[in-house]
N, C-alpha and C positions, 0 to 999 in steps of 0.2 A: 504494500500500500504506500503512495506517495504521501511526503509528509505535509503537503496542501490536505490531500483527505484525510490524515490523522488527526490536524485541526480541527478540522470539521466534523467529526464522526459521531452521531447522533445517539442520543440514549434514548432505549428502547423502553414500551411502556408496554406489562404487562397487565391489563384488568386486576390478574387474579393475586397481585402486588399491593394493591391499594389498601389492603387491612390489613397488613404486615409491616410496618415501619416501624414499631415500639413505642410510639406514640397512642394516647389513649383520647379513644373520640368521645366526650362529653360535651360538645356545644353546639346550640341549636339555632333556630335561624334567628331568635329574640337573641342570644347574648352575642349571634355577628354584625346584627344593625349595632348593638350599644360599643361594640368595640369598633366598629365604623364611624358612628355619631363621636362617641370616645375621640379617635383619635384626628377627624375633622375640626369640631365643633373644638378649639381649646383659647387661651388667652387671645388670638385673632381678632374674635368676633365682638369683644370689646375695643380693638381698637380699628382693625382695618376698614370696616364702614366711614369712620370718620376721616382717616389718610383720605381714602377714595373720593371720599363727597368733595374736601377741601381742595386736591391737587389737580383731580382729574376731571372727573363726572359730573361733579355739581348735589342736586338732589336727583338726579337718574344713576347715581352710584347703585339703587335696585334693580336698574336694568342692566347695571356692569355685573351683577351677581348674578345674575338670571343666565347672561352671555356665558360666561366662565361657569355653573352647571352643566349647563349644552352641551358645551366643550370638554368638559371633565365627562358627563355621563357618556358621550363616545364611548373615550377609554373602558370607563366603567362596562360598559355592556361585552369592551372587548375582554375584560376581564373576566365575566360572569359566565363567558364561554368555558375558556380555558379551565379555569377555577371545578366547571361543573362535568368536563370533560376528565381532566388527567388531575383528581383531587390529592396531590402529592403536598407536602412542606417545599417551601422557596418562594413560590410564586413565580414572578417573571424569570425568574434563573431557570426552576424548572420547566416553564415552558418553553424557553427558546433554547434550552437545550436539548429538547424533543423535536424540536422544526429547522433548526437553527445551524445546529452542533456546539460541540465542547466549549472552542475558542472563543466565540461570540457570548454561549450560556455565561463565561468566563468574568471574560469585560462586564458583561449587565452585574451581574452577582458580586463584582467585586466594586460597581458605580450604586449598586444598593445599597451594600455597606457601609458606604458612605452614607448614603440618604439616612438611613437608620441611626449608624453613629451620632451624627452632628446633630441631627434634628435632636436625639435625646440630650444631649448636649447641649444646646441654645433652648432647648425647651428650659432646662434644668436654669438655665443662669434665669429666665422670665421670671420662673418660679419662686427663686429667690429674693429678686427685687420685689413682686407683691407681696410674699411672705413675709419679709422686712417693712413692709407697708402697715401690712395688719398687727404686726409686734411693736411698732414707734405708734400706732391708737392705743397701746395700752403701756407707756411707757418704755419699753425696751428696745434695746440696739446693740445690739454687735459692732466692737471693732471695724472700722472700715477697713483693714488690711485682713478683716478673716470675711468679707465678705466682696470684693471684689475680684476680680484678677487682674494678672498685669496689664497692664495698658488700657484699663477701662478710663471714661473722661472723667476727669479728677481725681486721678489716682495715682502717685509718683510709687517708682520703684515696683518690685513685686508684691504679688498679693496671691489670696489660696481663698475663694468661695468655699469658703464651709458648708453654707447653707446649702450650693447645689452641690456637692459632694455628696453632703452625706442623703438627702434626696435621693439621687440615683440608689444609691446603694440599699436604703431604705424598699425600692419600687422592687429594687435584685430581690431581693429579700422573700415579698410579695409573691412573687413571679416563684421562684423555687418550691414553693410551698406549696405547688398544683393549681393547674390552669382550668379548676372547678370554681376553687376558693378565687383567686386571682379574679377573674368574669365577675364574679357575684360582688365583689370589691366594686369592679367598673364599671357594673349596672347601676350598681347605686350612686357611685358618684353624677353618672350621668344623669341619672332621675334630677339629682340637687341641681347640678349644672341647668338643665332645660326650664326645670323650675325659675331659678334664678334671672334667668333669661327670660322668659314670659311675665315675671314681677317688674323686672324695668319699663317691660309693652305695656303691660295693664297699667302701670302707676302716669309712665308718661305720653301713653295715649292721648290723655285728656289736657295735654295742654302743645296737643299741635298746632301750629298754627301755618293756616293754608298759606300764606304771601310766601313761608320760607321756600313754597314748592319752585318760586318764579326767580328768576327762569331757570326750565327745565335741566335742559343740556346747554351751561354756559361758555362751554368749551367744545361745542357740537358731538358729531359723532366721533374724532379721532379722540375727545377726550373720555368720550364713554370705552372706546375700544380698549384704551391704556389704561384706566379702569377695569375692563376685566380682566386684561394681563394680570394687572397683581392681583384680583379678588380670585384669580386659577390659583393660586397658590395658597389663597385660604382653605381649599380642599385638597389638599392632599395629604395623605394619610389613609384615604380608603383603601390601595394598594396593601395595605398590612394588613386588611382581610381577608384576603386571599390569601397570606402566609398562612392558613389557621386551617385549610382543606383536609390534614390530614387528620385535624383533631375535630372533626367535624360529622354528627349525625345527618346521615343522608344528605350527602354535600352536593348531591344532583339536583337538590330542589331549594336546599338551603344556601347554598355558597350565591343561586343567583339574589335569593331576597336579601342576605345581610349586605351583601355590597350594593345595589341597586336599595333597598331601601333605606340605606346607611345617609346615601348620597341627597335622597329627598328630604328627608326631617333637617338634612344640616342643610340644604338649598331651603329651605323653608325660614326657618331660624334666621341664616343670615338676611334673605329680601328683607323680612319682618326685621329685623333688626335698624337697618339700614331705611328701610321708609319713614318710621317711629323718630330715629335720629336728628333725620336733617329737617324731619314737621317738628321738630320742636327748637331746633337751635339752626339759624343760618347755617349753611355749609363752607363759608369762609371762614366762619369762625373754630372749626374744627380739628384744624391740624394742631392737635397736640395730645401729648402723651396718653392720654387715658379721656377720652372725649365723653363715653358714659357718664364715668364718675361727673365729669365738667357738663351735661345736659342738666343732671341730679341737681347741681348745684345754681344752674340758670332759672332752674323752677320750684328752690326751694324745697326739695326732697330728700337733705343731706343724709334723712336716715335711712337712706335705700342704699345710701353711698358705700358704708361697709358691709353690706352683704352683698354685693356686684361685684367687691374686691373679694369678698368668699367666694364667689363664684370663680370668677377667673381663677384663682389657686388650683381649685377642685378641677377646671378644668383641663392647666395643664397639668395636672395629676392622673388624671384619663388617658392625654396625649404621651407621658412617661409611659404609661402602663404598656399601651396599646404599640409603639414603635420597639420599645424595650422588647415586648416579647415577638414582632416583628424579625430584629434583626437576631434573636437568638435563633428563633425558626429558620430563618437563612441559613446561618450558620452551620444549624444542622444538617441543612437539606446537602449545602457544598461540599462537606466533609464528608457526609456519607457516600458522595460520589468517588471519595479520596483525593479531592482537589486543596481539602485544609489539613491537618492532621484528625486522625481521631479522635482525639482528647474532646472535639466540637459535636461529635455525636453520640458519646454517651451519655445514656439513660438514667435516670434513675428506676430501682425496679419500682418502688415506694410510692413516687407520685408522677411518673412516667414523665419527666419533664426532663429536658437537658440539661441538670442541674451545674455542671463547670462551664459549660458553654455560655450561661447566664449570669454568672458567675462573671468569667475572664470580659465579656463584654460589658457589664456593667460596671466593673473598675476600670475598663479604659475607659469609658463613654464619662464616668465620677470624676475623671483626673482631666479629662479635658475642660469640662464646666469646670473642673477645678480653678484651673489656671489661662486659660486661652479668652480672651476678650470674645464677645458676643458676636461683632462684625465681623471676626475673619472667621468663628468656626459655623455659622450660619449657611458661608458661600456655596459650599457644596453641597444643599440638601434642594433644592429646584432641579439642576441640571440632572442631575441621580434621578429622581421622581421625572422628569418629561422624556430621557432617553428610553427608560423602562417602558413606560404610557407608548412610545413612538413603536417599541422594537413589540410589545404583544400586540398592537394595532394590529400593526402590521403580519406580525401570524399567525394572526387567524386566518387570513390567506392561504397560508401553506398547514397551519389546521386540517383545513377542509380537505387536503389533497393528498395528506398523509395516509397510506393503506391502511395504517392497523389503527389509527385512531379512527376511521371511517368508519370501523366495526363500534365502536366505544358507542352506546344511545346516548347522546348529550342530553339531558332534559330544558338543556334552554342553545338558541340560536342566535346570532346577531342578527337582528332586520336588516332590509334593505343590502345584503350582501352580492358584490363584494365593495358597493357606494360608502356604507358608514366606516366600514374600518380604513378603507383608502383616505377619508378626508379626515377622518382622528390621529392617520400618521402625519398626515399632511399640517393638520393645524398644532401637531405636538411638536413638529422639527419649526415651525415658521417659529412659536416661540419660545424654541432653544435657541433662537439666530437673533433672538432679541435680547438674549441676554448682555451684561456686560461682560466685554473683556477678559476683567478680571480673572471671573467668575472661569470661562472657557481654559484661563492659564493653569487656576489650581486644580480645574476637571484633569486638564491634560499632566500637571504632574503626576495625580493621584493614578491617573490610569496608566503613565511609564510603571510607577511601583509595583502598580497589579501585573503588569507584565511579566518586571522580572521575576516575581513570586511563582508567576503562574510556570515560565519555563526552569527557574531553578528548583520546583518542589512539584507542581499540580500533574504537568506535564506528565513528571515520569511514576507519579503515585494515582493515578487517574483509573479506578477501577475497569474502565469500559477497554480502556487501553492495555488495560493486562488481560483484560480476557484475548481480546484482538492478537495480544503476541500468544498465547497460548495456541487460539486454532491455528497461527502461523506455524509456528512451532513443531506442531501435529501434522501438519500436510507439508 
């Protein structure tokens, strides 16, 4: 075999594999929406309606959230295929190393890791600063050099986030203890969270006032458009639902409602959020830090003000839970291919979870929010989340044309194929190409490193690849 097709050499998907991973399937289609809604719905949605109104959109910032559902439910659908097809651990890793091959499975799984890493990481730091919010309402404060990190603004010399540290490791914790107990944690918070969220609608309903609606689109349609650019980014996270297929009851019918109705309760949430918003407070007046809290405060409802900040806590506590166990589930998936070491796939026999894998990922994901400023470890979690969105778009294409998946009964299909998955790749690369710079520089270091990793270790420990030299070997 040439080493162009070594690359490329596809893992095979047998049916009668799918209840034999060592993972144990207790979740059903209510606890994959809450870990969707979970992992969507988190500090964002107190802030990013009001960036949007103020910069971009005006008060049609609701129609910038409505655009970017569209756009995100694409993907979404692309995913609910795959998800309900080949319900394995990885998610996009596992599927496009069924359609795809090795090399490519590679790159994705190792630009998700990313997505996963950083994202619990920049969650973690959010965390910290509301958390220190609601501890300075009741007198207390930390150290500023145990609660910042290096280079944050106003901060000289080194510093170590305590607070997001031990956070992470707090979620590790969680997580190790069975992905029963863990769910039932994240239901609940999300109940609080949703709650909290509809107490801001109900309270500041009643003092919208229609003139703020005028004018609509002040910045027309390019500025609604740039608007939904960043409000696509307030949903993603539903991608880590589909990590969860293999622990998943009847993931044929279940994997399409948790991700698909993950996606609508938080497209709901945010419109509602964001119309509520800018009817009560100009949309110029908005851009700034915690725009809620400052609506609360324009209408005299300061005591709704500390439990909005209970809610965002709660919320990225959901969003920890939900990527945290995301990216362990990766981990597991890659390893067991023998792309990572082992160590990432073992089990516990006890509460069937991959207790060191959750483990080693949660101490580095702690030490990063530990020490690493907000703005740079942020940068990677967009690009990671839209090359993924781009490359399952796009295989469901070759899904459909694969022999032995053909036999597989999917119980849900993409519409409109092969038109919707063509233009959710299409519209997931135009805004990767909008990214900044930047951003493109440290995708592309991060992916030299996966490189070398992948030919100095994946390459030659690659299970599929040793069978391969085996029948070579044989004939």
């Amino acid at each position: 075999m040439k080493a162009s097709q070594r690359l490329l050499v596809k893992k095979s998907v047998n049916p009668a594999n799918f209840n034999k991973g060592g993972l144990e399937k207790t979740l059903s289609a209510f606890s994959l929406t809450m870990m969707g809604v979970g992992a969507i719905v988190g500090s964002g949605i107190f802030i990013t309606p009001g960036i949007i109104a103020a910069e971009y959109a005006g008060p049609a910032a609701m129609l910038s959230f409505v655009i970017a559902a569209v756009v995100c439910s694409l993907a979404a659908l692309c995913y609910a295929e795959f998800s309900s097809t080949i319900p394995l651990a990885g998610s996009a890793y596992t599927y496009v190393y069924t359609v795809f091959g090795e090399f490519l499975a590679w790159i994705l799984g190792w630009s998700l890791i990313s997505e996963y890493l950083f994202a619990v990481s920049s969650v973690a730091v959010s965390w910290s600063s509301y958390f220190q919010n609601l501890m300075s309402g009741f007198g207390l404060k930390l150290p500023t050099f145990l609660t910042a990190a290096a280079g944050t603004a106003g901060v000289s010399g080194a510093g170590f986030n305590l607070i997001a540290f031990v956070v992470v490791l707090a979620v590790s914790l969680l997580l190790v203890g069975g992905l029963q107990e863990s769910t039932r944690v994240n239901s609940i918070m999300v109940i609080v969270k949703i709650l909290v969220i509809v107490l801001f609608i109900g309270v500041a309903i009643f003092f919208v006032k229609p003139a703020n609606y005028h004018p609509f689109m002040p910045h027309g349609v390019s500025g609604l458009v740039k608007g939904a650019s960043l409000a696509f980014y307030a949903y993603i996270g539903f991608d880590a639902v589909s990590t969860a297929s293999e622990e998943v009851k009847n993931p044929k019918r279940n994997m399409p409602i948790g991700i698909v109705g993950s996606l609508v309760v938080a497209s709901i949430l945010y419109v509602a959020m964001a119309a509520v918003l800018v009817g009560v407070v100009h949309y110029s007046k908005l851009n700034v830090g915690d725009p809620v809290a400052y609506a609360l405060a324009v209408i005299h409802q300061n005591w709704a003000a500390g439990i909005v900040s209970l809610g965002a806590v709660v919320g990225m506590t959901t969003v920890l839970i939900v990527m945290l166990y995301g990216g362990t589930r990766l981990l597991f998936a890659i390893s067991r291919d023998g792309l990572l070491p082992k160590v990432f796939r073992t089990v516990s026999p006890h509460t069937k979870v991959p207790v060191k894998s959750t483990w080693i990922f949660g101490i580095i994901a702690s030490v990063f929010a530990a020490v690493i400023p907000l703005d740079k470890i942020a940068e990677l979690v967009n690009i990671g989340t839209l090359f993924a969105f781009a490359m399952v778009s796009i295989g469901v294409v070759f899904l459909r044309r694969h022999e032995t998946l053909q036999q597989i009964n999917s119980s849900f299909k993409v519409p409109f194929y092969p038109v919707l998955p063509v233009v959710s790749f299409l519209a997931c690369v135009y805004l990767m190409l909008n990214l900044q710079a930047f951003t493109w520089h440290m995708f592309g270091i991060w992916l030299v490193i996966g490189i070398v990793i992948y030919f100095a270790y994946s390459y030659r420990h690659s299970r599929i690849r040793a069978g391969l030299r085996a029948k070579e070997s044989k004939s």
